[in-house]
N, C-alpha and C positions, 0 to 999 in steps of 0.2 A: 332320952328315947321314950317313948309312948309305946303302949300297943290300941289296934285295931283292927280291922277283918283286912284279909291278904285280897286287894285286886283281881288277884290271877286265878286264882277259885272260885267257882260260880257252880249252882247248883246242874247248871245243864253240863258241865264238863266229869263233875263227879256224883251227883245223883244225892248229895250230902245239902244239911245245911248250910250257907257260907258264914258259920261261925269259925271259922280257921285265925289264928291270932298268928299278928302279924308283929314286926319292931319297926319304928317311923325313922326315918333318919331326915333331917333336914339338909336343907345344901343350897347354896346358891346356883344360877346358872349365868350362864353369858346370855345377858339382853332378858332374862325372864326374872331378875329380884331376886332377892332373900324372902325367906318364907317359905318357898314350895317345899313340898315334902314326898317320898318316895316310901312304900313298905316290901321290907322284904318279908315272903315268908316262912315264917318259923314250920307249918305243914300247907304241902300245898296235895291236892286232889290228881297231881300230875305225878308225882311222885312216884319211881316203878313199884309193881306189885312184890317184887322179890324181899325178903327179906330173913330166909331162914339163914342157917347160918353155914348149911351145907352147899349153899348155892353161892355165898360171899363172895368168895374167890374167884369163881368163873366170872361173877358180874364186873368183879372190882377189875377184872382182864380186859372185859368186854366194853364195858365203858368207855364212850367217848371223851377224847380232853380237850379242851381249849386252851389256847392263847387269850388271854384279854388283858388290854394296851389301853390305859389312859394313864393321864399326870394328876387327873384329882381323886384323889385319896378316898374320898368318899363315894364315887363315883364305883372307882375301881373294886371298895370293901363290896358293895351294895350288888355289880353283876357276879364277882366271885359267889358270895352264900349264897346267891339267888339257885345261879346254874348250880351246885353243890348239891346244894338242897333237892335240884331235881334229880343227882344223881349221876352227874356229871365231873369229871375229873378236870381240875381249873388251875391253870398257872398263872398267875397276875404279874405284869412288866407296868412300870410306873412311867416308862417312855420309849420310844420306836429301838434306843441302842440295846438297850436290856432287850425286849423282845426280840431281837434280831439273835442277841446272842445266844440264847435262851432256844428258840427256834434251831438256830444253828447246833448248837449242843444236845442238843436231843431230837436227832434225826430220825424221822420218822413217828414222832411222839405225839403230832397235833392232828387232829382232821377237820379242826377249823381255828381261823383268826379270826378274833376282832379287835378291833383299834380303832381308836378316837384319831381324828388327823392333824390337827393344831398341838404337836408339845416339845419340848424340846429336844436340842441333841440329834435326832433322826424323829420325823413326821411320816403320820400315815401310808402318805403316798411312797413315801422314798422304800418304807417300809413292805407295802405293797408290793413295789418293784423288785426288789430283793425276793420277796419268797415268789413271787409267780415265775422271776426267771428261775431258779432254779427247783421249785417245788412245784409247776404249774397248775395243776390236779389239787391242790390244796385250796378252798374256800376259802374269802376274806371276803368279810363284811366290818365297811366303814363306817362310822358314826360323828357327829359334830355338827355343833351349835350353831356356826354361823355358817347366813347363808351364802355369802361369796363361795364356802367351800366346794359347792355342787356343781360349780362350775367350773373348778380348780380342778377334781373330780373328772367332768368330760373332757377338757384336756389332757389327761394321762393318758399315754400311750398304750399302758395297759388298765384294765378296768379292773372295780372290784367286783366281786359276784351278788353283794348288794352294797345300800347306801341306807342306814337311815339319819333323818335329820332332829337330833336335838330340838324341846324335849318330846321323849317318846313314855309309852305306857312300857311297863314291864313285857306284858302281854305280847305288844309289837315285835318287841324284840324274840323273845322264846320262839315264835311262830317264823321269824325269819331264820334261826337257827333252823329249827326243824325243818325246812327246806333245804336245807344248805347240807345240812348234814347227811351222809347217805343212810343212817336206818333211822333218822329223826330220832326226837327225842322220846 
């Protein structure tokens, strides 16, 4: 792992310079090579303002959590510290059964999913259908590399509340959360 300045920081979002250090992580993708590289960052500009210690508590209440569903590993470390880092409470599933279970067992615990759609055991979609029937009000945003799957995608009977396609900037993604989420991030 390398460091270099973090993507998601830019001086018009925090008024700073975008000296913020970042950790590289490389990773393959499907259909894009070996080589690319992704940073998470170590301080980002997004970051809540809160941090005394008498507010902790409340925060750590108040804080949003996630579901986040992929099978690669890298994938999975890289949104967990991401969203973390911004202050967010994150539960990482390696495949659609864990997630489900996971989801199931702590009812009421999530106010968003995301999941990768291609992995084993139980898949995005199946996974989808599971929590919208019985959580309907619950957000899921889908993600994955190939493109047949966006059509896999409008075939479901029920939809997800977004879709992005593999690969994505960090960026994309945080901004689709924050949508999704109801008090954003």
């Amino acid at each position: 792992m390398s460091t270099g300045r973090c993507s998601t920081c830019t001086p018009r979002r925090t008024g700073t310079k975008p000296t913020h250090r970042a950790r590289t992580i490389k990773r393959n993708e499907p259909g894009g090579g070996a080589g690319k590289a992704r940073l998470i960052p170590e301080y980002c500009g997004l970051l809540p303002e809160y941090h005394s210690d008498e507010d902790s508590l409340t925060m750590q209440e108040l804080k949003p959590n996630l579901l986040i569903v992929d099978d690669e590993p890298e994938l999975l470390e890289l949104y967990t510290e991401s969203f973390e880092l911004l202050g967010l409470g994150v539960v990482p599933a390696r495949d659609g059964e864990e997630a489900w279970r996971l989801f199931s067992a702590r009812e009421g615990a999530f106010q968003l999913v995301i999941s990768d759609i291609f992995m084993p055991r139980l898949n995005g979609i199946e996974l989808l259908n599971r929590i919208k029937r019985s959580h309907p009000h619950i957000p899921v945003l889908l993600i994955s590399g190939y493109e047949h799957r966006r059509e896999m995608v409008s075939q479901s009977p029920i939809q997800p509340d977004e879709y992005l396609e593999k690969p994505f900037e960090l960026e994309t993604l945080f901004e689709a959360v924050q949508r999704l989420l109801p008090a954003g991030l």
